[in-house]
DSSP file (Angstrom, degrees, kcal/mol; ACC not computed):
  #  RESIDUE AA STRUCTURE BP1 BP2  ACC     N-H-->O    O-->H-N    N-H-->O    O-->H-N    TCO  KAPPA ALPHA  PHI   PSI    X-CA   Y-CA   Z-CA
    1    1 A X              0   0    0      0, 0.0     0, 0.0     0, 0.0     0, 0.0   0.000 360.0 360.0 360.0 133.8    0.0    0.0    0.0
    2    2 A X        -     0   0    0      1,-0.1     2,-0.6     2,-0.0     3,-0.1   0.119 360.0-125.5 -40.5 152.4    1.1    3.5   -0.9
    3    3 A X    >>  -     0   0    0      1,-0.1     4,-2.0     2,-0.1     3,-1.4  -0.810  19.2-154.7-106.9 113.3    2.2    6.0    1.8
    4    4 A X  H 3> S+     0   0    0     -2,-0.6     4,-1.1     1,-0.3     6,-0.3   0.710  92.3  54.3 -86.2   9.9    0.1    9.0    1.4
    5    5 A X  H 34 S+     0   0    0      4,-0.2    -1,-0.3     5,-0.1     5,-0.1   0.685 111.3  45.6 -92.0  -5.3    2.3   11.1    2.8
    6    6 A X  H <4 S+     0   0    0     -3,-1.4    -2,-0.2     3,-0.1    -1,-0.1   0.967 109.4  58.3 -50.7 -67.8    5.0   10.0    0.4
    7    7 A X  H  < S-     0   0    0     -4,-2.0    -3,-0.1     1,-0.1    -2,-0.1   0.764 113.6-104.8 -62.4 -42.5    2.6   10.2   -2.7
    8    8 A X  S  < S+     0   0    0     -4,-1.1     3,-0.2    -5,-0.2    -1,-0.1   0.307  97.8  99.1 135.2 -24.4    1.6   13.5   -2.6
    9    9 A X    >   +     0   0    0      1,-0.2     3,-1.5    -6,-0.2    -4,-0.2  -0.320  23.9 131.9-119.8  62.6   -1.5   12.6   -1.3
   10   10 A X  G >   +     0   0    0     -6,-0.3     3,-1.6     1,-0.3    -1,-0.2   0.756  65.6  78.9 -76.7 -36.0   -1.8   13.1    2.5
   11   11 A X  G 3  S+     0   0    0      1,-0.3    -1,-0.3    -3,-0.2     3,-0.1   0.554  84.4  63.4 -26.0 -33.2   -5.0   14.8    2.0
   12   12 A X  G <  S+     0   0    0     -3,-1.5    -1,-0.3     1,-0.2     2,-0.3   0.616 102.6  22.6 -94.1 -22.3   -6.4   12.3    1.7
   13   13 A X    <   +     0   0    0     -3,-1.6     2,-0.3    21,-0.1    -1,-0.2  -0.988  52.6 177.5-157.0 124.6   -6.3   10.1    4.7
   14   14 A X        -     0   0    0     -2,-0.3    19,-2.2    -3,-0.1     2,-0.4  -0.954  22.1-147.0-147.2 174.4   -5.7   10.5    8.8
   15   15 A X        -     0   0    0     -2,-0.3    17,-0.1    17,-0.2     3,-0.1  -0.975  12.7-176.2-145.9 110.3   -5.6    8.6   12.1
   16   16 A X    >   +     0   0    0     -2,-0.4     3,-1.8    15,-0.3     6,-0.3  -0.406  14.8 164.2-117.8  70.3   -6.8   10.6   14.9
   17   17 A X  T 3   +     0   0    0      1,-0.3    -1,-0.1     4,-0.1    -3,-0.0   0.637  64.8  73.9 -69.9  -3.1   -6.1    8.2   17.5
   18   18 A X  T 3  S+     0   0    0     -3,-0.1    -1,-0.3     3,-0.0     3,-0.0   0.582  71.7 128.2 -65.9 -10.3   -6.3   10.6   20.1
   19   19 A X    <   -     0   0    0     -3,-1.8    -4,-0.0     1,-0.1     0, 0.0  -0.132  62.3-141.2 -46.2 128.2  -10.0   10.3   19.3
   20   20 A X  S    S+     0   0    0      1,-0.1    -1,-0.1     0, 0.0    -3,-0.0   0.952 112.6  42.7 -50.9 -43.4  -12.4    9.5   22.7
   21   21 A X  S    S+     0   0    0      3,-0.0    -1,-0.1    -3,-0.0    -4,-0.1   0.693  92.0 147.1 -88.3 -15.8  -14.2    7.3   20.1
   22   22 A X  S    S+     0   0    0     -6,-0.3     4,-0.1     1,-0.1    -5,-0.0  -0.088  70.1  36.7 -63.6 175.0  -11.0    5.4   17.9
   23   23 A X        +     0   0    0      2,-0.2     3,-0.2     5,-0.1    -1,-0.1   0.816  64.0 162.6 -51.8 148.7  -11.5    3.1   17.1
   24   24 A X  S    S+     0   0    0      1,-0.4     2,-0.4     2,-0.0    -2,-0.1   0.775  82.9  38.5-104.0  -1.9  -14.8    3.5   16.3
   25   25 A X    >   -     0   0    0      3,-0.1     3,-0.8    39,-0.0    -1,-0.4  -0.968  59.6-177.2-143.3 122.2  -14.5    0.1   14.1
   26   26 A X  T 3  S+     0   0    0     -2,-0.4    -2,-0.0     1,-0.3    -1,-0.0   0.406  72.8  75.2-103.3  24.7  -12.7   -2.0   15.6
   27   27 A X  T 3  S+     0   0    0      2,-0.0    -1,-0.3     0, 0.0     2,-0.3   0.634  89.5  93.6 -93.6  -7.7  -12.9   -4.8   12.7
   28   28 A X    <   -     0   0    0     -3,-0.8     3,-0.1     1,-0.1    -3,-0.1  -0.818  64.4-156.1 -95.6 143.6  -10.2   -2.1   10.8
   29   29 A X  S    S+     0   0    0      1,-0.3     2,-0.2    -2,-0.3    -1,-0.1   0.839  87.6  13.6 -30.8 -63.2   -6.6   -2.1   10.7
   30   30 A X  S    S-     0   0    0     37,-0.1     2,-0.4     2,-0.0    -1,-0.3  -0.948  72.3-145.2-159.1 146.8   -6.5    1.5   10.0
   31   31 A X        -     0   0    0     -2,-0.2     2,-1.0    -3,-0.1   -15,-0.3  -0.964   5.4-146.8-137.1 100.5   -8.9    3.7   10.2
   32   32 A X        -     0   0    0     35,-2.8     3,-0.4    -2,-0.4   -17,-0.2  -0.599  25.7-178.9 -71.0 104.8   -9.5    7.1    7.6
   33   33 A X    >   +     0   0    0    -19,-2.2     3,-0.8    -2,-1.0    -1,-0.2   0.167  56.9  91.8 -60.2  19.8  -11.0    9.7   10.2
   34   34 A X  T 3  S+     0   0    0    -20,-0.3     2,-0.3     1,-0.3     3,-0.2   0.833  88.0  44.5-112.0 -10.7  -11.5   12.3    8.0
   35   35 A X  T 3   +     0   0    0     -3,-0.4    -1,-0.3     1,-0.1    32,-0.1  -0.474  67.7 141.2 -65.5  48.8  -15.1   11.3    7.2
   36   36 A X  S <  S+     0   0    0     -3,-0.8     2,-0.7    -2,-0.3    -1,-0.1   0.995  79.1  39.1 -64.5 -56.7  -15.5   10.8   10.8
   37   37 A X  S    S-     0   0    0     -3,-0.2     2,-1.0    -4,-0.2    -1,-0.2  -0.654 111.7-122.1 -90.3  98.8  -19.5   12.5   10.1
   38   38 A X    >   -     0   0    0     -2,-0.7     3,-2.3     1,-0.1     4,-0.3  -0.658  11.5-148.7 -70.6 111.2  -20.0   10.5    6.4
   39   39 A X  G >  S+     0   0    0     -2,-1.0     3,-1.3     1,-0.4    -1,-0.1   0.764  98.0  58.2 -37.9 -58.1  -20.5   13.3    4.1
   40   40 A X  G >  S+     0   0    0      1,-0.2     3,-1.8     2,-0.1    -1,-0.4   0.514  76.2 106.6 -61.9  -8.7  -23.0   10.4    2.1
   41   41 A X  G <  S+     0   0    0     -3,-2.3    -1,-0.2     1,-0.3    -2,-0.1   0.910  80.8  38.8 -63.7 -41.1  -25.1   10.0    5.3
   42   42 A X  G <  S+     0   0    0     -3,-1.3     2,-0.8    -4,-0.3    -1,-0.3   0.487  89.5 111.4-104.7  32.3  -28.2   12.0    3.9
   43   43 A X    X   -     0   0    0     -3,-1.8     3,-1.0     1,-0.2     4,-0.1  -0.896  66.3-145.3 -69.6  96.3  -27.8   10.3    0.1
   44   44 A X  T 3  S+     0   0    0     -2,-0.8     2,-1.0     1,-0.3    -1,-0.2   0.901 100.8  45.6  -6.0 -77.4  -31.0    7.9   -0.2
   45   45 A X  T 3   +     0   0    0      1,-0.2    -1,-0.3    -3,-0.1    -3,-0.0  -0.525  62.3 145.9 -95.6  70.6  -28.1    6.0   -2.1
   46   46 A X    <   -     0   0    0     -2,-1.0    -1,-0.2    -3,-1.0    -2,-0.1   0.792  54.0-131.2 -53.5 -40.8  -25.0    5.9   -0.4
   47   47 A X        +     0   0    0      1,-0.3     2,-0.2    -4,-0.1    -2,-0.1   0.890  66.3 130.8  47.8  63.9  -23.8    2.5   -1.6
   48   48 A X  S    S-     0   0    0     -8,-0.1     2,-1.2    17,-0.1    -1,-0.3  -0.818  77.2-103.1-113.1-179.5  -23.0    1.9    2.0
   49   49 A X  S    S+     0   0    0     -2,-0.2    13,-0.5    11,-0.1    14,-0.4  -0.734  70.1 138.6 -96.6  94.5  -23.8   -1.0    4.4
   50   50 A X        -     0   0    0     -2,-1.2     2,-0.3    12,-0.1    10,-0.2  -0.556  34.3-159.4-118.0 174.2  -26.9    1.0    6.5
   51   51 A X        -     0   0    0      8,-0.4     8,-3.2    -2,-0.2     2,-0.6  -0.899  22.4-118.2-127.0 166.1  -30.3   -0.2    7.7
   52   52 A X  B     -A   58   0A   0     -2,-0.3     6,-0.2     6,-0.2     5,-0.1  -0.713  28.7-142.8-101.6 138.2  -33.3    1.8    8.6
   53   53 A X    >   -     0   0    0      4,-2.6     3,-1.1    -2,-0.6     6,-0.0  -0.481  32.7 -93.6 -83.0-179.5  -34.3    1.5   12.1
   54   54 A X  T 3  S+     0   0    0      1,-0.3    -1,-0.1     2,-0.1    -2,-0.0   0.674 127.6  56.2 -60.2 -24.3  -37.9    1.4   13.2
   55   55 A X  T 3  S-     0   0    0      2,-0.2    -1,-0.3     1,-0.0     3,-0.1   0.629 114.7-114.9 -70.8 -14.5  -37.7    4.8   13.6
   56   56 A X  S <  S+     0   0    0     -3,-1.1     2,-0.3     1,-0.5    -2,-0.1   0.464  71.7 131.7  78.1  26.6  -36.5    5.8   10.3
   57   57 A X        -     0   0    0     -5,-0.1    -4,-2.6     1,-0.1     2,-0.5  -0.757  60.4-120.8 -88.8 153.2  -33.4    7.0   11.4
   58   58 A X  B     -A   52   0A   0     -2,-0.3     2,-1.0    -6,-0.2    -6,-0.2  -0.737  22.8-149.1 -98.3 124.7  -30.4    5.5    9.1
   59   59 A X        +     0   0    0     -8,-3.2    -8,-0.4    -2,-0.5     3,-0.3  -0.773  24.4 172.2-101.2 108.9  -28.1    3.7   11.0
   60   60 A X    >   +     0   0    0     -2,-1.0     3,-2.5   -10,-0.2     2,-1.6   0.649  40.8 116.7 -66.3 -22.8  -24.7    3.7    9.8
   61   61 A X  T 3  S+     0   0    0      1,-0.2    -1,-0.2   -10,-0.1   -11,-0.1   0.399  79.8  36.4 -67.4  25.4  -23.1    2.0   12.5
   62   62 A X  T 3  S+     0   0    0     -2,-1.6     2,-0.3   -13,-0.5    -1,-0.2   0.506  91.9 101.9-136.1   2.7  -21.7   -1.1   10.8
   63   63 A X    <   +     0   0    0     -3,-2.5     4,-0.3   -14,-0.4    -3,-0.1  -0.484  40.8 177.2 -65.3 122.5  -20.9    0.6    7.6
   64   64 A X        +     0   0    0     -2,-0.3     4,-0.5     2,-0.1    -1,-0.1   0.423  45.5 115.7-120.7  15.8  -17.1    1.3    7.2
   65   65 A X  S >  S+     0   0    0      2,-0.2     3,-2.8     1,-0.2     6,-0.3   0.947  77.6  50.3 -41.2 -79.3  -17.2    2.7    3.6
   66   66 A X  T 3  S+     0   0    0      1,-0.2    -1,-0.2   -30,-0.1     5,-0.2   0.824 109.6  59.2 -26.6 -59.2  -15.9    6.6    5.0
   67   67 A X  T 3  S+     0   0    0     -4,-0.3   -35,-2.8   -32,-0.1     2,-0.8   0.471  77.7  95.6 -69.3 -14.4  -13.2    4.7    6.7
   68   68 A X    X   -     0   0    0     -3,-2.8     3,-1.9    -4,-0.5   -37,-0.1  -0.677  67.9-140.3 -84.5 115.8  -11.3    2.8    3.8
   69   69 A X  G >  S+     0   0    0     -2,-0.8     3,-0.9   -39,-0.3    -1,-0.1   0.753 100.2  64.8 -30.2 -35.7   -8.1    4.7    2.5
   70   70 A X  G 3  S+     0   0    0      1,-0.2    -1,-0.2     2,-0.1    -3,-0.1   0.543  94.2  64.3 -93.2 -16.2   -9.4    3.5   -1.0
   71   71 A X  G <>  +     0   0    0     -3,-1.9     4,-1.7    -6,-0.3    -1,-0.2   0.174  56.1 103.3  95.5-137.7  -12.0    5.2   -0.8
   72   72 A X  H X> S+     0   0    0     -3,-0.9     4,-1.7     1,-0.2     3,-1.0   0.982  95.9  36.3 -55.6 -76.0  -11.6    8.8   -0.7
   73   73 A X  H 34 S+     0   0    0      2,-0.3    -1,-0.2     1,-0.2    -2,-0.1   0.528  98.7  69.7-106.1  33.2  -12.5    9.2   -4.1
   74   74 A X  H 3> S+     0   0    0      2,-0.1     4,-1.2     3,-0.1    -1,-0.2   0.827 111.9  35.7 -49.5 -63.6  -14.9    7.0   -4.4
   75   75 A X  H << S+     0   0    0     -4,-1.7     4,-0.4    -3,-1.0    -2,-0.3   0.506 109.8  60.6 -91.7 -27.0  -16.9    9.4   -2.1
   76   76 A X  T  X S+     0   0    0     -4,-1.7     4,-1.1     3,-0.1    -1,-0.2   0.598 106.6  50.0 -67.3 -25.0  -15.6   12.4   -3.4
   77   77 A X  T  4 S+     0   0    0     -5,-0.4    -2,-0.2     2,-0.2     4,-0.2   0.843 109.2  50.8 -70.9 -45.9  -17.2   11.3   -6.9
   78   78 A X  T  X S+     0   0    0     -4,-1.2     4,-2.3     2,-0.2    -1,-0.1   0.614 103.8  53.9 -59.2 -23.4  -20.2   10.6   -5.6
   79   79 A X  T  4 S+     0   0    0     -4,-0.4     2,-0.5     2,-0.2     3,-0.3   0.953 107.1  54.1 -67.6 -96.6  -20.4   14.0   -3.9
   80   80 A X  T >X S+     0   0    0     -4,-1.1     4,-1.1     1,-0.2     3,-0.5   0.426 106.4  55.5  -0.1 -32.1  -19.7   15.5   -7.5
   81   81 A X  G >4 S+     0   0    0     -2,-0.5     3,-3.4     1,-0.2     2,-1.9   0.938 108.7  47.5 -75.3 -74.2  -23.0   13.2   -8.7
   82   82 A X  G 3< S+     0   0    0     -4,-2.3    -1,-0.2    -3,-0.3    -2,-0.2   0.208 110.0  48.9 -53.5  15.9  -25.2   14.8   -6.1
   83   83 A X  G <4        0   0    0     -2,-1.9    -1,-0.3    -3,-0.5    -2,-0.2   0.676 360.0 360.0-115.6 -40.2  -24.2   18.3   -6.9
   84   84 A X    <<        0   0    0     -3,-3.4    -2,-0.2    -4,-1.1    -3,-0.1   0.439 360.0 360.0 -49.4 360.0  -24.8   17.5  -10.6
């Protein structure tokens, strides 16, 4: 795996393990925080792993989509749909 502070692209990915909450999934290695709040959260169609609770609030909490280094612009592309 790249090093993104090598690459050029540091921007792109951090670890704030100073965090009350890190890990906040603890089934990852390494963990992007800088979607900590997923950006995709109020998309009808994130292409994330969500359910709707009985309340009809979307629960995110076993989706780890924001959190994968790979990614980044994945979710920055998608942003770019919804603006279109």
């Amino acid at each position: 795996m790249k090093d993104d502070k090598n690459s050029g692209n540091s921007y792109k990915f951090f670890t704030n393990k100073d965090c009350e909450y890190y890990p906040c999934h603890k089934s990852l290695d390494e963990i992007n925080c800088l979607f900590c709040f997923c950006p995709l959260y109020y998309m009808e169609d994130c292409g994330g792993d969500y359910t709707i609770l009985d309340n009809n609030v979307k629960d995110c909490s076993n989706c780890v989509k924001p959190h994968l280094r790979e990614n980044y612009d994945l979710i920055c592309n998608q942003l770019k749909k919804k603006e279109g």
